[in-house]
C-alpha positions as CSV (number, residue, x, y, z in Angstrom):
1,X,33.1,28.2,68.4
2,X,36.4,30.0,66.9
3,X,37.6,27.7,64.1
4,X,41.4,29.0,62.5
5,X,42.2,27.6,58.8
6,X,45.1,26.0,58.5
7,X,46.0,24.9,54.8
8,X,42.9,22.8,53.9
9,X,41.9,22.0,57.7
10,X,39.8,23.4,60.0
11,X,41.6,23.5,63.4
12,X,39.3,24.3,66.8
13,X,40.7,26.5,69.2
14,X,38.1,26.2,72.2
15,X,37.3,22.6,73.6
16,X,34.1,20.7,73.2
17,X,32.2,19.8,76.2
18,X,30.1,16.8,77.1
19,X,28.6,14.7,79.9
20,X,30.7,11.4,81.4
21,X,30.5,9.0,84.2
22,X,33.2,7.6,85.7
23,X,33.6,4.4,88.4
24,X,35.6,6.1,91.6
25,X,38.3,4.3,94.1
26,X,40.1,5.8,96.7
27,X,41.8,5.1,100.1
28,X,40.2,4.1,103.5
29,X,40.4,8.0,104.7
30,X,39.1,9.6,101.5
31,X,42.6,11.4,101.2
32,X,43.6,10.0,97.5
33,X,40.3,9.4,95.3
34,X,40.8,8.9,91.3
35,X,38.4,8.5,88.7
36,X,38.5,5.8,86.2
37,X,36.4,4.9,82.9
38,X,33.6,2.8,82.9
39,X,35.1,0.9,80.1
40,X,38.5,0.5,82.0
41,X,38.5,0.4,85.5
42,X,42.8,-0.5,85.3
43,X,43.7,2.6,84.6
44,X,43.0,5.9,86.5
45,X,42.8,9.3,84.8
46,X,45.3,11.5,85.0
47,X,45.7,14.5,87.5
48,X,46.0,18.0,86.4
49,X,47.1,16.9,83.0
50,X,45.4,16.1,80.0
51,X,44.6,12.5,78.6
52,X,45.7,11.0,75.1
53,X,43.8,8.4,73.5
54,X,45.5,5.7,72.3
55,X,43.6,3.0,70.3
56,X,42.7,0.4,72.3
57,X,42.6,-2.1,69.0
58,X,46.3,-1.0,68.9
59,X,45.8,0.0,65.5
60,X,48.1,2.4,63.8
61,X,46.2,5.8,63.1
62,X,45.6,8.9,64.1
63,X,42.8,8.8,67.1
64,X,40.2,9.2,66.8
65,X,39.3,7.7,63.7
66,X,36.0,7.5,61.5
67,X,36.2,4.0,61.1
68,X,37.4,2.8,64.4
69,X,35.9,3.1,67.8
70,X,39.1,4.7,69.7
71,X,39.2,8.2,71.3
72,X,37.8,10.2,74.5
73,X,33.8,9.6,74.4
74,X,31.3,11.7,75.7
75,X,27.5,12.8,74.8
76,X,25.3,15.8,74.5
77,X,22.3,14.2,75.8
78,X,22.8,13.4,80.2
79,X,20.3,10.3,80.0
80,X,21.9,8.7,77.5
81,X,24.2,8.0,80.6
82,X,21.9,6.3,82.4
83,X,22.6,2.8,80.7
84,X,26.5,2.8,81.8
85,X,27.6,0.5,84.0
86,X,28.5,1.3,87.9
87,X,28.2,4.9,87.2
88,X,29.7,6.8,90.3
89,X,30.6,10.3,88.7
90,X,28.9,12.4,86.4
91,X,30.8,15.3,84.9
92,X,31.1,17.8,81.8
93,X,34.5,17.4,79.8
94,X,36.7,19.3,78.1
95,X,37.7,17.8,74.6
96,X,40.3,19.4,72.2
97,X,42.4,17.9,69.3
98,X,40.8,15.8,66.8
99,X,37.5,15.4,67.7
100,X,34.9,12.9,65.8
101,X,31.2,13.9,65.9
102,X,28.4,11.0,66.0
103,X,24.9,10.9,67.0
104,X,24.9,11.2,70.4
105,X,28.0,13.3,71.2
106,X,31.9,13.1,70.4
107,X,35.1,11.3,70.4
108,X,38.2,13.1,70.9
109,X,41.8,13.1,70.9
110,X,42.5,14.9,74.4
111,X,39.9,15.6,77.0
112,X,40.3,16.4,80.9
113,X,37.2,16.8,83.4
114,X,35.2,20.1,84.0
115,X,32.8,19.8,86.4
116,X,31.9,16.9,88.8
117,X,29.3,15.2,91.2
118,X,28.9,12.0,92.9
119,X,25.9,10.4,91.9
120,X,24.0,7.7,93.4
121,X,23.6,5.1,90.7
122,X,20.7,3.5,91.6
123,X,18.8,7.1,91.2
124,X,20.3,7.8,88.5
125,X,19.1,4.3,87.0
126,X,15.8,4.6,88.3
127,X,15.1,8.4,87.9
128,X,17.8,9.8,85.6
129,X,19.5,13.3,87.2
130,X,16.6,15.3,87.5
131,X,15.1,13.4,90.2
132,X,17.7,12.2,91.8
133,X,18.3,12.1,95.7
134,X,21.8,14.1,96.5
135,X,24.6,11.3,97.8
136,X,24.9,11.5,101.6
137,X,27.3,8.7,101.9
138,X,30.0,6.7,99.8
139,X,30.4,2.8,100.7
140,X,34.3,1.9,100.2
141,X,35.2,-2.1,99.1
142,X,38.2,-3.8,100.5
143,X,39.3,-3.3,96.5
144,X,39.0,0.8,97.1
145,X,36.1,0.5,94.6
146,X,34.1,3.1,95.9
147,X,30.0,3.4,95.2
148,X,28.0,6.3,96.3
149,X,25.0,6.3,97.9
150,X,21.7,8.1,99.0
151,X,20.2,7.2,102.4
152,X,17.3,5.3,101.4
153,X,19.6,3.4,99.0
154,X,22.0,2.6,101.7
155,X,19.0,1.7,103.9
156,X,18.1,-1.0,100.9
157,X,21.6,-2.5,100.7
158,X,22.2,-3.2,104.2
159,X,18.8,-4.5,104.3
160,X,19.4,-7.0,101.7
161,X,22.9,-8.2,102.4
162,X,24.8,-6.1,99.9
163,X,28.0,-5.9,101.5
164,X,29.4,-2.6,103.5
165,X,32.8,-2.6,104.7
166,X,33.2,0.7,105.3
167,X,30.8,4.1,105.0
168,X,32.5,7.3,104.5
169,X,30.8,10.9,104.0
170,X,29.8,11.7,100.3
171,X,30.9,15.8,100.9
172,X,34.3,14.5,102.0
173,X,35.1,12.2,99.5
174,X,33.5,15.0,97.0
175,X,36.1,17.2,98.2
176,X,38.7,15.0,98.2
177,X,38.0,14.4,94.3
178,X,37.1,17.8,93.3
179,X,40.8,19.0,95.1
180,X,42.7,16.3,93.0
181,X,41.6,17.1,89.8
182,X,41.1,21.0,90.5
183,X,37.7,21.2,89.1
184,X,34.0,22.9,90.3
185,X,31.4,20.6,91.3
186,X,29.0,19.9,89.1
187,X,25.9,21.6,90.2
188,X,23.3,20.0,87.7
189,X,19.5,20.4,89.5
190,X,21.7,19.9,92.7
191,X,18.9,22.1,94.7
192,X,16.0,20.3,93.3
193,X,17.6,17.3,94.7
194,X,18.4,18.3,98.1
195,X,15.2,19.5,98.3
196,X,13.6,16.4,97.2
197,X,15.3,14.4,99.5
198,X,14.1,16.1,102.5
């Protein structure tokens, strides 16, 4: 990583990358999809432009800090992901600015997405990415919460009750998401998966 000197700091000019889920909402025809954080489902991220943390404690410092919480998180380590909540996406992301090292990854000042896939959470719950089945559909809510799915998952749900308002195809609502954020998809042991699911 190039670092420059700048009086008595160390300033990074390449970004830091790490692995993120997001939640996902979008409209009936798959046209407009956003991501938003897990943490914050209010709030989408921004297209094509870079977010700013802000501290959420609305303290006054400069984000992120060492002895706060606040800033763009994201980890080294994939299966650490595994214990967020409604995971949807998982991505690499870019992080620049300040940038505050811990265990298990980073928290940084800006940070816009890289690479992304839809992810069916209950695989990636159960069997972590690896040994995941590939998403062939993506169940929309009335809300435009959207949740996507393998086939035998979707098989389980309707089984059970879970409700379905409306099914869409997971490779165009991929699209739709990749296009809006102009980013690659994320092609983490994507052929293993499609493999595996066959």
């Amino acid at each position: 990583m190039l670092q420059v000197r700048a009086g008595a700091r160390t300033r990074l000019t390449e970004p830091i990358h790490g692995f993120r889920t997001w939640t996902l909402a979008g409209s009936r025809d798959a046209a407009e999809v956003r991501l938003l954080p897990i943490a914050d489902a209010g709030h989408p991220w921004p297209v094509r432009e870079p977010l700013r943390a802000e501290c959420a404690k609305r303290r006054h410092h400069r984000v992120p800090a060492l002895d706060c919480t606040c800033g763009i998180h994201a980890t080294t380590e994939v299966d650490l992901l595994r214990r967020t909540r409604d995971p949807a996406v998982l991505g690499t992301l870019a992080m620049w600015g300040r940038i505050a090292e811990h265990e298990h990854g980073f928290r940084a000042e800006y940070g816009y997405p890289q690479r992304l896939s839809l992810i069916c959470q209950l695989c990636f719950w159960q069997n972590g990415v690896e040994r995941s089945i590939a998403c062939e559909v993506v169940i929309r809510h009335r809300s435009g919460r959207m949740v996507p799915l393998c086939t035998p998952h979707l098989e389980l749900c309707e089984r059970y009750g879970y409700p379905v308002p409306l099914i869409l195809d997971a490779g165009i609502v991929e699209r739709s998401l990749l296009d809006a954020y102009a980013v690659d998809v994320l092609r983490f042991a994507m052929a293993r998966r499609v493999e595996e699911a066959r």
